[in-house]
C-alpha positions as CSV (number, residue, x, y, z in Angstrom):
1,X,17.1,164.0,45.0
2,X,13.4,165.8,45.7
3,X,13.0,164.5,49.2
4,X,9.4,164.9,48.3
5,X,9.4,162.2,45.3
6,X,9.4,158.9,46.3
7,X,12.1,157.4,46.0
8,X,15.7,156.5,48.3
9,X,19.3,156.2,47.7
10,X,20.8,152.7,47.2
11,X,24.7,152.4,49.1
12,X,24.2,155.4,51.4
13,X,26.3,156.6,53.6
14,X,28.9,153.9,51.6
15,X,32.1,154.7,50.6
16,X,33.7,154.0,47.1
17,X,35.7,151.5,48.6
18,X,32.6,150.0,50.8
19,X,30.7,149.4,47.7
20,X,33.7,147.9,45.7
21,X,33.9,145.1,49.3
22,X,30.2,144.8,49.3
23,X,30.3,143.9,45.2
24,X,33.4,141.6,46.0
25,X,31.6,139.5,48.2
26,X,28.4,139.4,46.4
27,X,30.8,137.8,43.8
28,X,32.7,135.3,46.0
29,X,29.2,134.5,47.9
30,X,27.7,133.5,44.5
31,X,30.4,131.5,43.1
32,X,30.2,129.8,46.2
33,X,27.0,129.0,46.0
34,X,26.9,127.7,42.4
35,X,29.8,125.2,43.3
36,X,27.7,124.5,46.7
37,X,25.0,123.6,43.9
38,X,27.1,121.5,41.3
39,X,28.4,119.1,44.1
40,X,25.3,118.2,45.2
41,X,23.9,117.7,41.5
42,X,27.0,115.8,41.0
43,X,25.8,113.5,43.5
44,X,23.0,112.7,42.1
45,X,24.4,112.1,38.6
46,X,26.1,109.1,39.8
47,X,22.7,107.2,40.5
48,X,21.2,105.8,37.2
49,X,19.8,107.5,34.5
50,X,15.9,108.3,33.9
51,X,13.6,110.1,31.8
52,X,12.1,112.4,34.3
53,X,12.0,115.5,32.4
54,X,9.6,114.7,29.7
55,X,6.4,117.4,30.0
56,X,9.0,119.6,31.3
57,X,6.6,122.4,31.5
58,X,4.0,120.5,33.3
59,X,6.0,119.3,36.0
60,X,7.4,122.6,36.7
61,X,4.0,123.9,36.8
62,X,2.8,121.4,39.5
63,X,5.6,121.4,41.5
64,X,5.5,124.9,42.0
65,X,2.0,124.4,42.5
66,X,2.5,122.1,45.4
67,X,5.7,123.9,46.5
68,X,3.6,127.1,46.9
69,X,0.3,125.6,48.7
70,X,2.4,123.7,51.3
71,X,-0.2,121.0,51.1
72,X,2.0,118.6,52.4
73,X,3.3,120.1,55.5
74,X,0.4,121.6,56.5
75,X,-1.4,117.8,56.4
76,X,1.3,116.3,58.5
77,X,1.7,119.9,60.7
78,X,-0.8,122.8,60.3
79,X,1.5,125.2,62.4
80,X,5.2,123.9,60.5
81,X,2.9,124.0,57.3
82,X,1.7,127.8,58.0
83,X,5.1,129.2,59.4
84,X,7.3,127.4,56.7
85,X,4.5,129.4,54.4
86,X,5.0,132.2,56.0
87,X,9.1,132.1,55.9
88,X,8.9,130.9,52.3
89,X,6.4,133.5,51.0
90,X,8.3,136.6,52.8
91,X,11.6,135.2,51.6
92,X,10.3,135.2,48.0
93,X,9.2,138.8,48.2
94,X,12.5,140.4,49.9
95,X,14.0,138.2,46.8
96,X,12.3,139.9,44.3
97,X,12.4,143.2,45.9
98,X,16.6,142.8,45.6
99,X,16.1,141.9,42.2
100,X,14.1,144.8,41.5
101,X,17.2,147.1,43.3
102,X,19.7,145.4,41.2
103,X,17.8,145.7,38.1
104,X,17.1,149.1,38.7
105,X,20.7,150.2,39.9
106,X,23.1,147.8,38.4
107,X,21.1,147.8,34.7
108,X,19.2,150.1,34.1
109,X,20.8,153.4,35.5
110,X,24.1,153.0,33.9
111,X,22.6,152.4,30.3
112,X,19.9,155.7,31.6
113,X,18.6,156.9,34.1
114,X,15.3,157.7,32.6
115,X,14.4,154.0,32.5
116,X,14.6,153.8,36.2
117,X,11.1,152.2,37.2
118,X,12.1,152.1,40.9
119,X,10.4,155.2,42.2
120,X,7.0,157.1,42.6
121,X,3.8,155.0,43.2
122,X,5.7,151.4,42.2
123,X,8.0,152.6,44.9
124,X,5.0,153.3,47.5
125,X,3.9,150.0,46.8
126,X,6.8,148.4,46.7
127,X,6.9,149.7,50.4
128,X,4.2,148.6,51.7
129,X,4.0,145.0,50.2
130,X,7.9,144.3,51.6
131,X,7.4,145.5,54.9
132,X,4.3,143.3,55.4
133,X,5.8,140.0,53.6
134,X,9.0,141.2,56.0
135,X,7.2,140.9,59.1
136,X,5.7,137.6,57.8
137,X,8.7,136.1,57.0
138,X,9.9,137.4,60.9
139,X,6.8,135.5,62.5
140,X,7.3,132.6,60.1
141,X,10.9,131.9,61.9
142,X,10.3,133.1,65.4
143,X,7.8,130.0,65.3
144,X,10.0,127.4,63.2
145,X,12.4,128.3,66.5
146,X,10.1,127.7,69.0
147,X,8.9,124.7,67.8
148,X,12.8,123.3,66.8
149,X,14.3,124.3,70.1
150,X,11.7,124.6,72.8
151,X,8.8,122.5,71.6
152,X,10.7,119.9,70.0
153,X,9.0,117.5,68.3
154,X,9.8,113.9,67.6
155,X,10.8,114.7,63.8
156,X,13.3,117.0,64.9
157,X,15.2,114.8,67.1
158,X,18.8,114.9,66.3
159,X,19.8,111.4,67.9
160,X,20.4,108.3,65.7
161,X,17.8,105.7,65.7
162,X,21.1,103.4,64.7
163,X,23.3,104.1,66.7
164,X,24.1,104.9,70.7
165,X,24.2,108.4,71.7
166,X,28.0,107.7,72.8
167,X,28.6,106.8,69.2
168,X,28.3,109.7,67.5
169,X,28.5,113.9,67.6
170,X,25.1,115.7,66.1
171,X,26.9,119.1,67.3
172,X,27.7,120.3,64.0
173,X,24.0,119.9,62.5
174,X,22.7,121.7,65.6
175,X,25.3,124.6,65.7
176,X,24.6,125.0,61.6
177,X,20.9,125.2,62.0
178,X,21.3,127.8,64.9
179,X,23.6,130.1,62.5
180,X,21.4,129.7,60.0
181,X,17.8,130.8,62.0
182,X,19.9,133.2,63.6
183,X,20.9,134.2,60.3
184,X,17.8,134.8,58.2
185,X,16.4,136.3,61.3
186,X,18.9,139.1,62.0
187,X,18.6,139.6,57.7
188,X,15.0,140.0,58.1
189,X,15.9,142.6,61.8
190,X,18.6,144.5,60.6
191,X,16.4,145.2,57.4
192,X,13.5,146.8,59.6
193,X,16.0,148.5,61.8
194,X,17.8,150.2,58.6
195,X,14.4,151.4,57.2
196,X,13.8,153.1,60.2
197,X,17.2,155.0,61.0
198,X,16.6,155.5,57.3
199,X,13.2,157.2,57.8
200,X,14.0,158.9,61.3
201,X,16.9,160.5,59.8
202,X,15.0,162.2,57.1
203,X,11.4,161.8,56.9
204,X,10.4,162.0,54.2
205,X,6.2,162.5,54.1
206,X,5.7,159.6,51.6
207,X,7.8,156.8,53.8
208,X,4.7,156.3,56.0
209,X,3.9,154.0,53.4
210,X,6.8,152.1,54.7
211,X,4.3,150.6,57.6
212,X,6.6,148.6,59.3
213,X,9.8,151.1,59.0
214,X,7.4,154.2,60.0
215,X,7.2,152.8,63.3
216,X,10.8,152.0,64.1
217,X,11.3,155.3,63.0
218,X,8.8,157.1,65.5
219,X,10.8,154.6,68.4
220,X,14.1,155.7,67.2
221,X,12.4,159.5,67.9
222,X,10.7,158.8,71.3
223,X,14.2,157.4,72.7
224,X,16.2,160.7,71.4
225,X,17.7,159.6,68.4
226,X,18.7,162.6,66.5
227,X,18.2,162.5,62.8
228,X,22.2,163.0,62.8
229,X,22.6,160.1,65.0
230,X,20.4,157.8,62.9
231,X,22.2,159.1,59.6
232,X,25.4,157.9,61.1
233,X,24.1,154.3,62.1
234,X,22.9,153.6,58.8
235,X,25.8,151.6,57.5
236,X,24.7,148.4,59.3
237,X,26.2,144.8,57.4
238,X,22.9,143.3,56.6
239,X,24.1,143.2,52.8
240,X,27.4,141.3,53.8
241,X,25.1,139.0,55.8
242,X,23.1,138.4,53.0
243,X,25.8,137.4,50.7
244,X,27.4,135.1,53.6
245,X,24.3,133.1,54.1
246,X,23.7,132.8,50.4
247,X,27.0,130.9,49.7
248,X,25.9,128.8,53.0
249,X,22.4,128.1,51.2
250,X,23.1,124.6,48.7
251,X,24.9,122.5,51.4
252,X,23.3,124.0,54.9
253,X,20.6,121.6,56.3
254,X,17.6,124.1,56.9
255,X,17.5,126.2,53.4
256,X,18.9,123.1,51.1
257,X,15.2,121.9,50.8
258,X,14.0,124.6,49.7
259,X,16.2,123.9,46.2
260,X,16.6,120.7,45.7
261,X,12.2,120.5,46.6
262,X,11.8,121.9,43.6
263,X,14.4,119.1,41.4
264,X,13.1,116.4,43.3
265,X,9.2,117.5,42.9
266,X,10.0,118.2,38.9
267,X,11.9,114.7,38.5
268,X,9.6,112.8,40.3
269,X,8.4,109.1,38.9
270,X,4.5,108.7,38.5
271,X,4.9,105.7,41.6
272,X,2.5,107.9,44.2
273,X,0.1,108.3,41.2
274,X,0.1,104.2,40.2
275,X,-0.2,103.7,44.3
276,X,-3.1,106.0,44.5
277,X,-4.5,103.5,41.8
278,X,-3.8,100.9,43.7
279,X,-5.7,101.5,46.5
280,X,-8.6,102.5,44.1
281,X,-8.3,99.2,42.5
282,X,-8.7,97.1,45.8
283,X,-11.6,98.8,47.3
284,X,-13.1,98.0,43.6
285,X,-13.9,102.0,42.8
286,X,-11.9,102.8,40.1
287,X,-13.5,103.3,37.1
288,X,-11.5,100.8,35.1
289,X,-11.8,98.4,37.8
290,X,-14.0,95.6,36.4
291,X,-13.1,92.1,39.3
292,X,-11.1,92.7,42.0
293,X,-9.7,89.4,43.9
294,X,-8.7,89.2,47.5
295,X,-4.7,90.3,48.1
296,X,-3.2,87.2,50.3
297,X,-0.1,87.6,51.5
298,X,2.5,85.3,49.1
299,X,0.1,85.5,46.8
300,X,-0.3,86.4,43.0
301,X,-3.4,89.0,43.1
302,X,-4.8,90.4,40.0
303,X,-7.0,93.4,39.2
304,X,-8.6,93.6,35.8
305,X,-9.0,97.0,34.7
306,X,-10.0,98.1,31.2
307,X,-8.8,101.5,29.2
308,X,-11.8,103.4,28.6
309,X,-11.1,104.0,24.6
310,X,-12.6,100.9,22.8
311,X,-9.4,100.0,21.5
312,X,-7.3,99.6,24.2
313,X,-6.9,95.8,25.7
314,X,-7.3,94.1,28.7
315,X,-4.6,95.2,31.5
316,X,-3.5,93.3,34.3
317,X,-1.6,94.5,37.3
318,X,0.5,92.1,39.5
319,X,-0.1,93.8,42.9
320,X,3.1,91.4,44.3
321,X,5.9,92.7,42.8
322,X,4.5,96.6,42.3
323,X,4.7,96.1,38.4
324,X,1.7,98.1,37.1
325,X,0.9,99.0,33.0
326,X,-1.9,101.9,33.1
327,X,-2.7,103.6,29.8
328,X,-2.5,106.7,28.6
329,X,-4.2,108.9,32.0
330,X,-3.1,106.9,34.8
């Protein structure tokens, strides 16, 4: 390989043998995963059945739309709402960047090498935008941890509101959060720290693309590493930690939001929209509205409301019992 071409070797310093473990568990950490996945969905096909998928499209359109703003959290908690951004953004990116290795090395090179896209200017890039989302996904969890296990906020409480704190063990959830923050974290370390043994050991001109790595790199230098020495240390197991955590990733407590977010977002009712309405309805500033009566408790309280195409009827919503009939729109 030109050490002048940008570019870098996937599996260095990996033995035949090393690569045929690291593909093994890859394997195992996946199948675990998916049947992490399938309990949980078999779960929820014992509730009763609803149409929640028509508009398919649509719905995954706004749920990622909602997923990816963080509207929510950051209206409940700017700084959970800006560091869950931050994990969930940088975890994306270091996503995509493995796909992009596996495509390229797993796909691509056996069929030829000539279609090999992972090099040259896409690789500069490539560099730059991963060590950046990298360090954002680092600051991301550095402040979810403070705020879980120093700050500790009300919401994060592990006790029971039902029970008495002699009554039960919350040990478990709090040891499988740790492992899991731990986890990520030394996935997102052990990353940085390979790119710059990686980049001490050989530097290569075009690596100072690599902004974060660079660095680490001129450390490793000032505190006598020899390029020798860093060569030799490259075989860290961030990959094997990788695969562990994924299999850990459908039925851990931290990460299992960030799946089943999605499902819940894409299968939601229309009930927030028709309560939104509601409140519209009995301040008297909906558009539809045309008499809205006082809502006593006990009570039967109407609202009239009226479609705005001329041939739709008179509506009526019982506000006691929840039961509302909107048109098409609402």
């Amino acid at each position: 390989m030109d050490p002048t071409f940008p570019a870098r070797e996937v599996f260095r310093n990996f033995s035949a043998a090393a690569v045929v473990v690291f593909y093994f568990l890859a394997a195992v950490a996946t199948a675990v995963f998916l049947y992490g996945f399938w309990l949980r969905i078999k779960k929820y096909r014992r509730g009763r059945p609803a149409n929640r998928l028509n508009q398919l499209w649509s719905r995954i359109f706004k749920a990622g739309r909602t997923i990816g703003k963080h509207t929510t959290l950051k209206k409940r908690d700017s700084l959970a709402g800006n560091a869950h951004a931050l994990i969930f953004w940088g975890f994306i990116a270091l996503f995509i960047g493995t796909l992009i290795i596996m495509v390229d090395h797993d796909f691509l090179r056996p069929i030829s090498p000539g279609l090999q896209f992972w090099k040259g200017t896409f690789y500069l890039w490539y560099s730059a935008i991963l060590d950046i989302m990298g360090v954002g996904f680092l600051v991301g969890l550095g402040i979810m941890m403070l705020r879980r296990w120093r700050l500790r906020p009300a919401q994060l409480d592990y006790s029971r509101p039902d029970r008495k704190a002699a009554e039960y063990d919350r040990t478990g959830y709090v040891r499988d959060d740790q492992i899991f923050l731990w986890g990520l974290f030394w996935i997102g370390v052990t990353g940085f720290i390979l790119e710059g043994l990686r980049i001490a050991a050989d530097r290569p001109p075009f690596e100072i693309w690599s902004v974060v790595g660079w660095q680490i790199a001129d450390f490793f230098d000032l505190v006598g590493f020899s390029p020798a020495t860093a060569n030799r240390l490259l075989f860290l197991p961030g990959g094997f930690t990788r695969s562990w955590l994924s299999a850990l990733w459908p039925t851990s407590p931290i990460p299992r939001p960030s799946i089943y977010s999605w499902i819940s977002l894409i299968s939601s009712s229309t009930t927030r929209r028709r309560q939104n309405a509601f409140r519209l309805f009995q301040r008297g500033r909906h558009p539809w509205a045309i008499e809205t009566l006082p809502i006593l408790p006990g009570k039967n309280s109407w609202i009239w409301m009226r479609a705005p195409s001329a041939g739709a009827a008179m509506r009526r919503v019982r506000l006691e019992q929840r039961e509302c009939r909107f048109p098409p729109g609402i």
